[in-house]
C-alpha positions as a printed Julia matrix, in Angstrom:
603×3 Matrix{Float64}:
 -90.33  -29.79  107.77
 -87.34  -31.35  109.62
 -89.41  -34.58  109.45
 -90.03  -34.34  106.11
 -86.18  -33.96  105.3
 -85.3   -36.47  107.63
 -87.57  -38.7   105.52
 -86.23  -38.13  102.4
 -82.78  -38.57  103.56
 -83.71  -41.86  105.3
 -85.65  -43.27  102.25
 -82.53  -41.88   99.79
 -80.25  -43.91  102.43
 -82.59  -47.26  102.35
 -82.79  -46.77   98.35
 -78.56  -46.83   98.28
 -78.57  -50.03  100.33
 -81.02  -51.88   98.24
 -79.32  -51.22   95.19
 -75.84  -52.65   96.94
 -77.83  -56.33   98.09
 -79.8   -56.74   94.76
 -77.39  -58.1    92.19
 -76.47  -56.07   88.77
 -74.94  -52.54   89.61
 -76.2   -51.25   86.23
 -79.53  -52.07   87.05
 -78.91  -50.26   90.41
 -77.42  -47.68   89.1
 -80.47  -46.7    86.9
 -82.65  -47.15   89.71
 -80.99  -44.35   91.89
 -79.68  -42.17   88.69
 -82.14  -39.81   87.02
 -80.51  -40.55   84.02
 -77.1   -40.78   82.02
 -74.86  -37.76   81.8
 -73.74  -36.03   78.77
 -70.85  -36.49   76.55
 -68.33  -34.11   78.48
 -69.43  -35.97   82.18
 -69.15  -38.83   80.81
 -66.05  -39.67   83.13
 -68.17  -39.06   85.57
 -70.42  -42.23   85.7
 -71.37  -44.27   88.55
 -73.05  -44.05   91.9
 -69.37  -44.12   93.38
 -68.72  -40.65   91.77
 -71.62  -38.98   92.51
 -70.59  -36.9    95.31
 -67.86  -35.49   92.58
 -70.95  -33.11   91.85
 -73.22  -33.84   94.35
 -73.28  -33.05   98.45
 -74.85  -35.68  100.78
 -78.22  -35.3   101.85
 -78.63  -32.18   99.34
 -80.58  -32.83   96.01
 -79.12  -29.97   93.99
 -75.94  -29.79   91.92
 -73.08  -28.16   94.2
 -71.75  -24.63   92.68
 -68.73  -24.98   94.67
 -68.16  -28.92   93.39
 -68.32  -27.29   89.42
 -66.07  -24.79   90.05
 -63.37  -27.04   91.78
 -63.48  -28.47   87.81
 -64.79  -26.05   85.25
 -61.93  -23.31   86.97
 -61.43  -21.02   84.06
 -65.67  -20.36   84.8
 -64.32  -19.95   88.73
 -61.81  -17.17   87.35
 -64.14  -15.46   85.22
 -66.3   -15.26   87.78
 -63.83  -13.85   90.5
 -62.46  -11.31   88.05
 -66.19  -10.38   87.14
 -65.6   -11.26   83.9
 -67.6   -12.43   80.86
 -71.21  -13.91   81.14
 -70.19  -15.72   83.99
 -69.21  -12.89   85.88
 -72.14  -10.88   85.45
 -74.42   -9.69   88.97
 -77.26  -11.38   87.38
 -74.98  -15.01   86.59
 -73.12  -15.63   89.65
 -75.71  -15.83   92.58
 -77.36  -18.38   90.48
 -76.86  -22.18   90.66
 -75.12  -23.82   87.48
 -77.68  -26.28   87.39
 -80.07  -23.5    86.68
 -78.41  -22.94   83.13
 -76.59  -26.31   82.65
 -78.93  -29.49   82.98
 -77.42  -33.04   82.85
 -78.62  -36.65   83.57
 -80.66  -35.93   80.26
 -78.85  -38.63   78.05
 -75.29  -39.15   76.23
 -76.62  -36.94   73.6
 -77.95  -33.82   75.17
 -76.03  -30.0    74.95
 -75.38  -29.6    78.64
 -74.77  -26.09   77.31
 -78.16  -25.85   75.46
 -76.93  -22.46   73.94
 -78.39  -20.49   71.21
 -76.14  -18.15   69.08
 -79.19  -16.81   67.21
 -80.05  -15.69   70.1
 -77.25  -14.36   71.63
 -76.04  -10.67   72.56
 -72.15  -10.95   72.3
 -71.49   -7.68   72.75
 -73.92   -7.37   75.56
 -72.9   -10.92   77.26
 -69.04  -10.34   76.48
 -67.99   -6.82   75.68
 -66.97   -7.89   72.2
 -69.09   -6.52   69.48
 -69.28   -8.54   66.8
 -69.74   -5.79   63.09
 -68.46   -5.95   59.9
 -66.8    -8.7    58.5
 -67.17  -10.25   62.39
 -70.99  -10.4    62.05
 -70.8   -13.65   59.46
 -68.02  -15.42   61.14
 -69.68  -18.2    63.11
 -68.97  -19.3    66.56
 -66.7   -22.24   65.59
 -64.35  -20.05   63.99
 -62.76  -18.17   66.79
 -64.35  -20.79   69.27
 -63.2   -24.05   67.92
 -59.41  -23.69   67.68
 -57.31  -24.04   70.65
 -54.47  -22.49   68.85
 -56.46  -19.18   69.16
 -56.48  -19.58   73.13
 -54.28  -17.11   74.95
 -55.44  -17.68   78.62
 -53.1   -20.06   80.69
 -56.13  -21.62   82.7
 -58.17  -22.18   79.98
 -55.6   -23.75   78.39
 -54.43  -25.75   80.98
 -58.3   -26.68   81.59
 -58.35  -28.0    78.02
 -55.17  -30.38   78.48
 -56.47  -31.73   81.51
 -59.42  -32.86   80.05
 -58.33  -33.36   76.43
 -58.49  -37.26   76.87
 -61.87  -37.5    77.6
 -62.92  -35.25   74.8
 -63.46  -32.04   76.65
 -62.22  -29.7    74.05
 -65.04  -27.45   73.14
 -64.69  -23.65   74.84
 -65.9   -20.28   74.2
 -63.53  -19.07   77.22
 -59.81  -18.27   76.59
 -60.06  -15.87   74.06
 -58.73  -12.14   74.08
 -60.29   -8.64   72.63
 -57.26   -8.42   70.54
 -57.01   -8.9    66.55
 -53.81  -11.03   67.21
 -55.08  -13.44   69.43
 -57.03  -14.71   66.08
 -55.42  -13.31   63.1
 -51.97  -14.43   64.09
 -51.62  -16.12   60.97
 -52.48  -12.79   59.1
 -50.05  -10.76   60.14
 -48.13   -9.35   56.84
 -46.02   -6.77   59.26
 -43.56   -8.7    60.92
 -42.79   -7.63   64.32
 -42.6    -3.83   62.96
 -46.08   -3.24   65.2
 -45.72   -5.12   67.44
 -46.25   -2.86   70.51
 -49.47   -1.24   68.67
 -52.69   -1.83   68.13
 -54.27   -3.49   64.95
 -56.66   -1.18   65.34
 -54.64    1.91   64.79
 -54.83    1.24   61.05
 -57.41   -1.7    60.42
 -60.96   -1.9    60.84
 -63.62   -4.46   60.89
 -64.37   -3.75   57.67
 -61.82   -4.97   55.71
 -57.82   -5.86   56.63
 -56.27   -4.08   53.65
 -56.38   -0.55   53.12
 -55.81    0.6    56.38
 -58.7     3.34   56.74
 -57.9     3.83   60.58
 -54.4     4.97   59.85
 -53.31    8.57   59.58
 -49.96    9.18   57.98
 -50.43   13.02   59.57
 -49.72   11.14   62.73
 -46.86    9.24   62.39
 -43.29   11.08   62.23
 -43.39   11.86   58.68
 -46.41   13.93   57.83
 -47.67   14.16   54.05
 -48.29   17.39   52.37
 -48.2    18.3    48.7
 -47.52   15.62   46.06
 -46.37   13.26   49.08
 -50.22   12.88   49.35
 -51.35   11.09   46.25
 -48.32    8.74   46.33
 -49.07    5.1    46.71
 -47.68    3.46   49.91
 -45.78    1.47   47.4
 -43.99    3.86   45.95
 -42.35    4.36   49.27
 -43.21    1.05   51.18
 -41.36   -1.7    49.5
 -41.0    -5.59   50.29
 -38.13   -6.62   52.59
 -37.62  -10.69   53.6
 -38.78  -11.03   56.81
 -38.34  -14.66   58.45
 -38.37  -16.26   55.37
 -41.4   -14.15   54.01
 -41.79  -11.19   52.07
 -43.14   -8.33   54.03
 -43.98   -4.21   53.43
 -41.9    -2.16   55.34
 -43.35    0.31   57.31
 -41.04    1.47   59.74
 -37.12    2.0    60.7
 -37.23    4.28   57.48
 -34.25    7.14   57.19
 -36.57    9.95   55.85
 -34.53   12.96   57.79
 -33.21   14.82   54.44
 -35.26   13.99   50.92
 -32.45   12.25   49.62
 -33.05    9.99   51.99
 -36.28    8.62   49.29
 -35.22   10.83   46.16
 -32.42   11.06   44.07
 -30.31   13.85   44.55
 -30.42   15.96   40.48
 -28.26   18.38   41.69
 -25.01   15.49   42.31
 -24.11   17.25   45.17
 -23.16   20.46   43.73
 -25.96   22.57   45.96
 -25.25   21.02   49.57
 -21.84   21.19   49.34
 -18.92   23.87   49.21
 -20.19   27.19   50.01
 -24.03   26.17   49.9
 -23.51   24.03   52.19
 -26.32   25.16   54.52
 -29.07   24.49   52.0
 -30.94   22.01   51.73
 -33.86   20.83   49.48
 -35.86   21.92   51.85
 -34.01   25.52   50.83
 -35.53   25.87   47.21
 -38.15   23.22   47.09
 -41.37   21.95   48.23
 -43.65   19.03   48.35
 -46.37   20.24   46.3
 -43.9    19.8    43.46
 -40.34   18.87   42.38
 -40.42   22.31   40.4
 -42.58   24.42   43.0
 -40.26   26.45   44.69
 -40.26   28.22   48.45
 -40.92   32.23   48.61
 -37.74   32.45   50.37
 -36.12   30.48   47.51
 -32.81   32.19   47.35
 -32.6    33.26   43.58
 -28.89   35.21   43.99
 -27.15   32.17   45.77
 -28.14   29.89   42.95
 -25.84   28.17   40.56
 -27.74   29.3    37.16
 -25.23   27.08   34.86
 -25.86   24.11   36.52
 -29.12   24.16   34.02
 -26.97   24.28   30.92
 -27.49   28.29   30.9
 -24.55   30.34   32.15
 -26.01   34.09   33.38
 -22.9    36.17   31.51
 -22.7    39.74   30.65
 -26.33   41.55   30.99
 -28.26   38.71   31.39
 -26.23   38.41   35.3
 -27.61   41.14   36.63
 -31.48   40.5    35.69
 -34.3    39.29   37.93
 -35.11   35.77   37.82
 -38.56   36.85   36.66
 -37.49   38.72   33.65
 -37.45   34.99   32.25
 -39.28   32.76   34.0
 -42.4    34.18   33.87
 -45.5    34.61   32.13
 -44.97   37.9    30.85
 -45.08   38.58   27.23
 -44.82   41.83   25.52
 -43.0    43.26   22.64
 -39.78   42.68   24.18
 -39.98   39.46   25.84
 -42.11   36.5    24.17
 -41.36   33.44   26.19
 -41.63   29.78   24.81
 -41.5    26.75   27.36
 -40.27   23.73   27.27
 -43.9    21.41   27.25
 -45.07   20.73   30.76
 -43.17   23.54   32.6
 -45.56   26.5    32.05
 -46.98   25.83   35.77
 -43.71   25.94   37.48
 -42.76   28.52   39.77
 -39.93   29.22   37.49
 -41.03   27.86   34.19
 -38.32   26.43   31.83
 -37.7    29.22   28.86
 -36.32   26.97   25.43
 -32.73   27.42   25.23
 -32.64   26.9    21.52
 -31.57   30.52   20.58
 -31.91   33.89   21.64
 -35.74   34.01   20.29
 -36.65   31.63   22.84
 -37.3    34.43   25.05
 -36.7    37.65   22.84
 -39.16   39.32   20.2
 -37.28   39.58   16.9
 -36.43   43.18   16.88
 -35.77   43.53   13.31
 -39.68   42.16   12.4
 -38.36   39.76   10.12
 -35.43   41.53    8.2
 -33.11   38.23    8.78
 -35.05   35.92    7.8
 -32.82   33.79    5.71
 -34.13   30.92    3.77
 -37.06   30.7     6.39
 -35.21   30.56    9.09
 -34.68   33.29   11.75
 -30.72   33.96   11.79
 -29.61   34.17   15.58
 -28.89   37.47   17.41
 -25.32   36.32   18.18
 -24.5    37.05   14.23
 -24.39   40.84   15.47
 -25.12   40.95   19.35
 -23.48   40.28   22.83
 -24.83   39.15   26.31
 -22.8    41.9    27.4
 -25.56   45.03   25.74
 -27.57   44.84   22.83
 -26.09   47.84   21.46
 -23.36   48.75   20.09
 -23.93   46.01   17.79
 -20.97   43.69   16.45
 -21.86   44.25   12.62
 -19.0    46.63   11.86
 -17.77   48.06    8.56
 -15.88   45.38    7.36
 -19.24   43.11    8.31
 -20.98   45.48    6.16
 -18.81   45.24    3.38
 -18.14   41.62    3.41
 -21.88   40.2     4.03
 -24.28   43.07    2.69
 -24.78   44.22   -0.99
 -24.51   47.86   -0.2
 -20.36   48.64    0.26
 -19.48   51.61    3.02
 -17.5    54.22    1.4
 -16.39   57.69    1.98
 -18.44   59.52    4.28
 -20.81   56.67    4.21
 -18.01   55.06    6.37
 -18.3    57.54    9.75
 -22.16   57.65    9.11
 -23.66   56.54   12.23
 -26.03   52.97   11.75
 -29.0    54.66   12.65
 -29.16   57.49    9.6
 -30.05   54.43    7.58
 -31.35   51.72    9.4
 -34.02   53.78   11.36
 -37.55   55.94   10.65
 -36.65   58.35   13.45
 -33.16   60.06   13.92
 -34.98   62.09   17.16
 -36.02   58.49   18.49
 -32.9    57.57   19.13
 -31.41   60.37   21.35
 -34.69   61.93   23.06
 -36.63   58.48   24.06
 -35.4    55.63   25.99
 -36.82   53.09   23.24
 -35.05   52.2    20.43
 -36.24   52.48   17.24
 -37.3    49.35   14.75
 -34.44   49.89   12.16
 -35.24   48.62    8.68
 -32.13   46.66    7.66
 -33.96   45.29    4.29
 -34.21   47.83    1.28
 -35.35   47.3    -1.99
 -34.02   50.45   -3.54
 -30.39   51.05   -2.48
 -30.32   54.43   -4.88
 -28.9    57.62   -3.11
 -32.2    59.23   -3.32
 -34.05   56.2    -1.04
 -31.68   57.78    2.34
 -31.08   61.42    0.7
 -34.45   62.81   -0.59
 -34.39   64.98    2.12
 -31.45   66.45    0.91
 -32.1    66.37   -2.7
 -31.95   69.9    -4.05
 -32.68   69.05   -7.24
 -36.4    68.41   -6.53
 -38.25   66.5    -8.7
 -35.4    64.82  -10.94
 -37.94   63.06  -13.52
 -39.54   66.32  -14.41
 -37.34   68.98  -13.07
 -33.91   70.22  -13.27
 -32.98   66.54  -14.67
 -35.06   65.78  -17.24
 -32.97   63.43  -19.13
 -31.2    62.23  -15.88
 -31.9    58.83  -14.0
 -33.39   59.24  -10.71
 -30.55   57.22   -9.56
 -27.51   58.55  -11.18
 -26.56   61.29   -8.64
 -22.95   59.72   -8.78
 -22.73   61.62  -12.39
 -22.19   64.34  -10.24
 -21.28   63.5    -6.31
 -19.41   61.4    -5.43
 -19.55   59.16   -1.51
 -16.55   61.22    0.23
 -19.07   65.02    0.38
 -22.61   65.91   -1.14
 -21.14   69.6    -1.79
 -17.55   69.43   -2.62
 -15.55   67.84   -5.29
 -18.62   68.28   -7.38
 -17.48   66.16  -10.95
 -19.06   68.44  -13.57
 -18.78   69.55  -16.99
 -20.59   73.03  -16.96
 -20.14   73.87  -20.52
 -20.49   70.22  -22.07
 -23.47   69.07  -20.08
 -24.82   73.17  -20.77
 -23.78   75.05  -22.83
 -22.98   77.86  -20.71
 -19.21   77.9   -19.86
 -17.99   79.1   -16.33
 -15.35   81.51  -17.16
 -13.43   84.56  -14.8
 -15.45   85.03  -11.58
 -18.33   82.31  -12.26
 -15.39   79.84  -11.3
 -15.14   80.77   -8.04
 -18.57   80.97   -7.18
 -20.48   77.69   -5.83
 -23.48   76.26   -7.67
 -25.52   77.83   -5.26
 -24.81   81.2    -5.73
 -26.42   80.65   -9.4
 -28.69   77.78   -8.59
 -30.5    78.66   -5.51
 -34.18   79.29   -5.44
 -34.34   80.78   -1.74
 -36.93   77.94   -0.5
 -36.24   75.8     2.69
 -37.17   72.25    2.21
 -38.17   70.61    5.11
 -35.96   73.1     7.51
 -32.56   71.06    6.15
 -31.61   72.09    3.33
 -32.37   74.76    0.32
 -34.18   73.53   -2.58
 -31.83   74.58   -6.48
 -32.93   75.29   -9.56
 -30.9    74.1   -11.74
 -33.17   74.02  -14.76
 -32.78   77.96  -15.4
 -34.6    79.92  -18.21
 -31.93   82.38  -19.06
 -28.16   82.48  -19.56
 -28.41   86.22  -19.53
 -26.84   87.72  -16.64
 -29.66   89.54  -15.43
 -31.36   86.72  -14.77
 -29.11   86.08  -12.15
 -27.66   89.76  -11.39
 -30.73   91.41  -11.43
 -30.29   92.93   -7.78
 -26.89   94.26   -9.16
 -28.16   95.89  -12.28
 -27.71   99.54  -11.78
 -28.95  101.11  -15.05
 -32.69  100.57  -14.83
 -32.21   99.11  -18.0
 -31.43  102.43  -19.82
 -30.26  100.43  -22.2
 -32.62   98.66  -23.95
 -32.86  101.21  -26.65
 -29.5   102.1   -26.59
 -27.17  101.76  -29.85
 -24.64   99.39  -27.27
 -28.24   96.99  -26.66
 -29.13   95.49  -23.58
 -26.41   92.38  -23.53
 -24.09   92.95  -20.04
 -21.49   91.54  -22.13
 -21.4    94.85  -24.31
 -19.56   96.24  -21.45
 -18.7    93.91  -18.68
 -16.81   90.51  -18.41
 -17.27   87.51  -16.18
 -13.6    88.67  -14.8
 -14.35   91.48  -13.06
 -18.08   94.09  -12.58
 -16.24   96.84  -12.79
 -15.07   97.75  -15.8
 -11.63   97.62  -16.99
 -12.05  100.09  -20.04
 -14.79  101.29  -22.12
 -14.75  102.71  -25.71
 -16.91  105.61  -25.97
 -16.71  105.75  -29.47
 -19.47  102.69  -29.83
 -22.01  105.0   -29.06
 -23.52  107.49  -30.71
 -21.25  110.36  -28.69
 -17.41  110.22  -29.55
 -15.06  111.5   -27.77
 -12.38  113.91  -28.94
 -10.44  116.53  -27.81
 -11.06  117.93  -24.03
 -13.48  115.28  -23.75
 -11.28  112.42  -24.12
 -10.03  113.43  -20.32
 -12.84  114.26  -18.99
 -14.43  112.11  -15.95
 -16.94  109.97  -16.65
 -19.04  111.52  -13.56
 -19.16  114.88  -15.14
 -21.23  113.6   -17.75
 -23.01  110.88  -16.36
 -24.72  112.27  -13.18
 -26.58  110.52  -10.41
 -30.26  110.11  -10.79
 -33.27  109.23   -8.28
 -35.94  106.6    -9.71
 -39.71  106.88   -8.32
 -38.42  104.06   -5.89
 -35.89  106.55   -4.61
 -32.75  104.32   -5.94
 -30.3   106.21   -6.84
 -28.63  105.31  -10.65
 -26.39  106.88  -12.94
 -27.62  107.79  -16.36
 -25.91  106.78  -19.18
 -28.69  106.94  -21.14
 -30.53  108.47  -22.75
 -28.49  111.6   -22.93
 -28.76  114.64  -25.17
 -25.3   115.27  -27.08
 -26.14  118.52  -27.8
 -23.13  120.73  -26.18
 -25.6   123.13  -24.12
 -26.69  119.7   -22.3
 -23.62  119.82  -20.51
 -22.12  123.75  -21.14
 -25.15  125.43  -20.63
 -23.41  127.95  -18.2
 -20.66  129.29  -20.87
């Protein structure tokens, strides 16, 4: 074997001298060569640079000679790095991948990116938008070279056209998409790949506002990145800002529709934070603190009883016969929805069901109500007599509201409702309030026949029911009050002994008789004895409306005169006390016998 490589050597030796004593170094040249070099080696030429790649005496290509040049492929091999610095790559001889001496024209590099694991050969996985890009664009720009050998590689052999590289690039998005950077230097200690993926640049699907300092909850989370993110001049360019944002206190992004008036003075411990939250402007906290807010800085002052009521009396949904709220559009859903302010029935049932309705329109509860209680009401007696058609007079003036404008006296003082007064009547007559207390009855076909139903004022007048009665007894019936009858009250003529309706006694004042036993009839004493008598029944034979008891009585109208002894004698000794089958005692006075033994039947 030794003689064998001595041979070759010696013959290789012999062939180098020839080619120096035969004229034409070309033709020499070619005669030693196995053929021209490529493009990049080019420099490289000529039998007197052959040792630049080769070693004496050894016919393949020195590894140690192509690193001395190709040094970024030395570094990437030291640093185990790349293809190059794979196990399998760097025991072998470069000659092995790289052939040369096969013409001007040939790829020394011979490499096919069809067939080429990237992420397997380099650790850079090539997805997404990265899996159309060909080679040449992250490849073929020096300006996207970032590693100081490489680049100092490529200036050294710039001049002879030795530009082409797939070495000098780094992992990161920047070291290519320089150019595309719309953030400034706001990021520039992170990642592209905190926010961006391969997919696409915009939209950042990789970033997590939750993670950042200023997490987003309730309506924060459907609000464009515009709506907060605006343009700033950056370097002469427009860029989004994205950080060095004041977002401590929310006026820091939002106006402040209070002008101060909540964070200062004595609330000045509150914040928004205090009353609101994100899930909307008009969502408020559970701990919202209802008693420390300012009610009138919404235009509705809390005075008299309205101070003192819960915040949900209003603004909620309740609605009953008391409380009907309306809202103003588009605030039913918040947490204290916004009652109209327009009047009084923005929130209140009309108590009176309609009664002042003017014109068709609703007259406001101020007319005759405070905030301070809803009763006592403001509608006094001179309101009544000025604005009504029914004028307050008399005893009609210290009548209590309620005896007229109400279906239920009892109501009033034994529940704690209040009743629906009536305030609208059609028939303002005396008998519409006082029927009760008629004690005429029926007037149309009773005691007033000839009457109006109405026309009670023909005898009462406003001041008392029962006094100051205006009456013309004899005119209006013939029967004149005379003596004792004009001392006596209606009723002790008039009265029928029914109760009506437990207030009052029912008169009858359309009476059959004048006589006076039609009204004395428990005083008559003479079991009508006189009927037959020659004196006849009539009271008025003997008595007068002055006095029962009578004054003086001539004898000599009846069928007995009296003369002599008997004109002094006592009316008793002759008229004696009697029994009736009822066991009533009465005196007879007739009929008696006038026969003298009647009475002087002893003598």
């Amino acid at each position: 074997m030794r003689t064998l490589k001595y041979t070759y050597e010696y013959i290789l030796i012999l062939s180098m001298l020839i080619l120096f004593l035969v004229p034409g170094n070309g033709v020499h040249a070619q005669l030693i060569s196995p053929g021209k070099l490529s493009q990049p080696h080019s420099f490289l030429e000529g039998i007197s640079k052959c040792t630049s790649c080769h070693e004496l005496r050894k016919p393949e290509i020195s590894v140690e000679k192509c690193l001395n040049c190709h040094t970024p492929i030395r570094e990437s091999m030291e640093e185990l790095k790349g293809i190059h610095g794979k196990r399998e790559v760097i025991d072998q001889s470069c000659s092995g991948c790289h052939k040369d001496h096969l013409g001007a024209n040939f790829d020394i590099l011979h490499f096919d990116s069809t067939d080429f694991d990237h992420f397997k050969e380099t650790g850079f996985k090539l997805e997404n938008a990265h899996a159309d890009v060909s080679c040449k664009n992250c490849h073929g720009d020096a300006d996207y070279l970032s590693d100081a050998t490489v680049i100092a590689y490529r200036e050294e052999y710039e001049l002879i056209g030795a530009t082409s590289t797939f070495l000098g690039l780094e992992n990161s998005c920047r070291s290519c998409h320089f150019t595309d950077n719309v953030h400034g230097d706001q990021f520039s200690d992170q990642n592209c790949e905190s926010c961006h993926t391969t997919v696409q640049w915009e939209g950042a699907e990789g970033f997590d506002h939750n993670n950042s300092a200023f997490q987003l909850t309730g309506r924060h989370i459907d609000v464009t990145c515009a709506d907060c993110h605006e343009s700033v001049k950056f370097e002469d360019t427009l860029i989004v800002r994205y950080s060095g944002f004041e977002f401590g206190e929310c006026t820091s992004c939002h106006e402040d529709e209070h002008n101060g008036e909540l964070t200062n003075g004595e609330f000045a411990a509150q914040t928004c934070e205090s009353c609101h939250i994100t899930d909307g402007w008009h969502q408020f906290t559970a701990s919202f603190p209802e008693k420390l807010f300012p009610h009138k800085t919404t235009g509705f002052t809390l005075l008299g009883a309205h101070e003192s009521l819960e915040c949900s009396s209003c603004h909620s949904s309740r609605n009953d016969e008391d409380i009907n709220n309306k809202w103003v559009a588009g605030t039913y859903h918040y947490t204290y929805p916004e009652p109209e302010k327009s009047n009084c029935f923005s929130c209140h049932t009309d108590f009176h069901e309609g009664d002042f309705v003017e014109n068709g329109d609703l007259k406001d509860c101020e007319s005759c109500h405070t905030v301070e209680a809803w009763y006592p009401s403001t509608f006094g007696l001179e309101e009544h007599n000025t604005q009504s058609t029914f004028k307050l007079a008399g005893a009609h003036q210290v009548t209590p509201c309620f005896s007229c404008h109400t279906g239920s006296v009892e109501l009033t003082f034994a529940s704690n409702e209040l009743p629906h007064p009536e305030f609208r009547f059609e028939d303002t007559s005396c008998l519409s309030c006082h029927q009760k207390d008629n004690p005429h009855d029926d007037l149309v076909i009773g005691d007033f026949t000839d009457a109006d139903a109405s026309d009670c004022d023909g005898c009462h007048n406003e001041s008392a029911w029962n006094s100051d009665i205006i009456f013309d007894h004899e005119a209006e019936t013939g029967y004149a009050l005379t003596g004792s009858h004009l001392n006596e009250s209606c009723s002790s003529c008039h009265f029928t002994g029914d109760i009506m309706d437990g207030l009052t006694s029912k008169k009858n004042f359309a009476l059959e008789s004048t006589e006076c036993v039609s009204c004395h009839l428990d005083e008559s004493i003479h079991e009508d004895q006189f009927a037959e008598s020659v004196i006849g029944p009539s009271c008025d034979n003997c008595h007068n409306t002055d006095s029962f008891t009578l004054p003086s009585f001539d004898h000599n109208l009846t069928s007995f005169l009296l003369d002599g002894a008997h004109i002094n004698v006592a009316c008793v000794d002759c008229h004696t006390t009697e029994t009736n089958a009822e066991g009533k005692e009465f005196v007879r006075f007739f009929p008696l016998s006038g026969e003298c033994s009647s009475c002087h039947d002893d003598q």
